[in-house]
N, C-alpha and C positions, 0 to 999 in steps of 0.2 A: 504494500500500500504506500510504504513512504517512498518508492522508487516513481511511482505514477504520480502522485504527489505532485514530484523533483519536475519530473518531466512534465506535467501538466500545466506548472506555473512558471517554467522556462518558455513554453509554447506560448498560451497564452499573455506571456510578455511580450514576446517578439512578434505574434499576429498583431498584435495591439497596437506595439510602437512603427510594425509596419504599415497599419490601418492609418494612422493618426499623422502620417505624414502630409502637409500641406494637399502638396500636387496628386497623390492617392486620394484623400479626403473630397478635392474638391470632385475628380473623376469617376470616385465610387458611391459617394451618398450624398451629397448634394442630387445629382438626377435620380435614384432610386427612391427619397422622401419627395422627391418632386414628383414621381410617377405615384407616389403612393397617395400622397395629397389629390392628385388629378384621379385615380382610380374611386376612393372614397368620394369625392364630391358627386361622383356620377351615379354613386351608388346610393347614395342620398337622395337625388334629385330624383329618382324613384319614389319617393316620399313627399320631398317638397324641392319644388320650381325652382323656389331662387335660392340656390344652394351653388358655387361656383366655388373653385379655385385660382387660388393665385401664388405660385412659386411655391412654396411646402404652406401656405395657409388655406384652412377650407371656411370660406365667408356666406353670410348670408346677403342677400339684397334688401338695401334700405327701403326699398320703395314699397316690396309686400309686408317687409316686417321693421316695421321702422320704430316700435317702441323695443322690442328686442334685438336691436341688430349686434350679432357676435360673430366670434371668429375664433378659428382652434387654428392653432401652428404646431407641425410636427416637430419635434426638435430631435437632437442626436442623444439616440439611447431613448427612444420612443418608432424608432424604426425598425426594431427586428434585426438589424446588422450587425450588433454586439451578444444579440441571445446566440446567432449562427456561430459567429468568430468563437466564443467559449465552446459553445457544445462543436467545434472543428477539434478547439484545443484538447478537449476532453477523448473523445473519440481516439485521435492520433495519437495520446497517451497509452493508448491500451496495446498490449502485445499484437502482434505484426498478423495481419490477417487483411491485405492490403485490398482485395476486392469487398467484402464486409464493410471496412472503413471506408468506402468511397460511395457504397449503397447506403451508410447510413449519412454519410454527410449532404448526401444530394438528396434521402428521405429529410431530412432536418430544414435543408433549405425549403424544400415543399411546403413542407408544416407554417413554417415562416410565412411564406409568401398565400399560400391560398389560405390558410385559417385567419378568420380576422383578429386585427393586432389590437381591437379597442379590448376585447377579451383578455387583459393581462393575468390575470390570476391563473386561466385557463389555460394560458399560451405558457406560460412557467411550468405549469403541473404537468403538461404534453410532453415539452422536454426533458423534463427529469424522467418521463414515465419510457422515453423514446431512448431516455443513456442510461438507463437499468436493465430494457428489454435488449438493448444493443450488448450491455455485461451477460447478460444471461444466457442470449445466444451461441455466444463465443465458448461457455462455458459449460453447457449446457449438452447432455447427449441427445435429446431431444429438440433438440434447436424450435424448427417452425414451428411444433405443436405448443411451445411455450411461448413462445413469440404471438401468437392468435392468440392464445388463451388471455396473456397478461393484457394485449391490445384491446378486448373487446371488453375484457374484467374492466378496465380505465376509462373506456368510451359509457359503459352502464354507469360505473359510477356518476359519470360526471352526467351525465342525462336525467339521472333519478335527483342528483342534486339539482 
């Protein structure tokens, strides 16, 4: 455990300091909260009309709602691209099982990208529940039958919740 640890929090330091760099930052999450900002506003305006985006903020129109007019702004570390970067680091920590760890990290970004991200509580519980079935499998002589069972145990729960 303390070897995964070592290596979990060397990884996840250098994804991070390599994330965090200006010319990266501006290349990889500035348009990613910008698409995301624009993806939600649209999904809104399913609801209500004047629901628009602008750059990572999702605004209402003063003209239909003009004693409520508001506005939510994405900001960094509300976009889903730091839950991914850890649970990368995490994954790549585990013993070398290198096709595994490439199905779970592209399962992870999924999760990310199509479950909705205002769900935070829910989008936390998915990841942890996706880097324990991911420990499990590896470890596990039954792989898929544990892997479905734990998945769909975690989908009931949180449905009945």
């Amino acid at each position: 455990m303390r070897i995964f640890l070592v290596i979990f929090s060397l990884l996840a330091i250098a994804i991070f300091a390599f994330h965090f760099q200006s010319a990266i930052y501006e290349a990889t999450t500035e348009p990613w909260t910008q698409l995301l900002a624009a993806i939600s506003a649209k999904l809104i305006t399913l609801f209500d009309d004047g629901v628009w985006s602008e750059g990572v903020q999702i605004l209402t129109d003063p003209a239909t709602n003009s004693e409520n007019f508001r506005g939510v702004q994405i900001v960094a570390g509300c976009n889903g691209i730091e839950a991914w970067l850890v649970l990368v680091a995490a994954i790549m920590a585990f013993p070398p099982y290198s096709y595994l760890k490439l199905r779970w990290i592209l399962l992870g970004m999924a999760v990310i990208i199509f479950f909705p991200l205002y769900w935070d509580a829910w989008l936390w519980k998915l990841l942890t529940a996706l880097l324990f079935v991911f420990a499990t499998q590896i470890y596990s002589p039954i792989g898929r039958q544990k892997l479905i069972g734990v998945l769909l145990g975690f989908l009931a729960v949180q449905v009945l919740n």
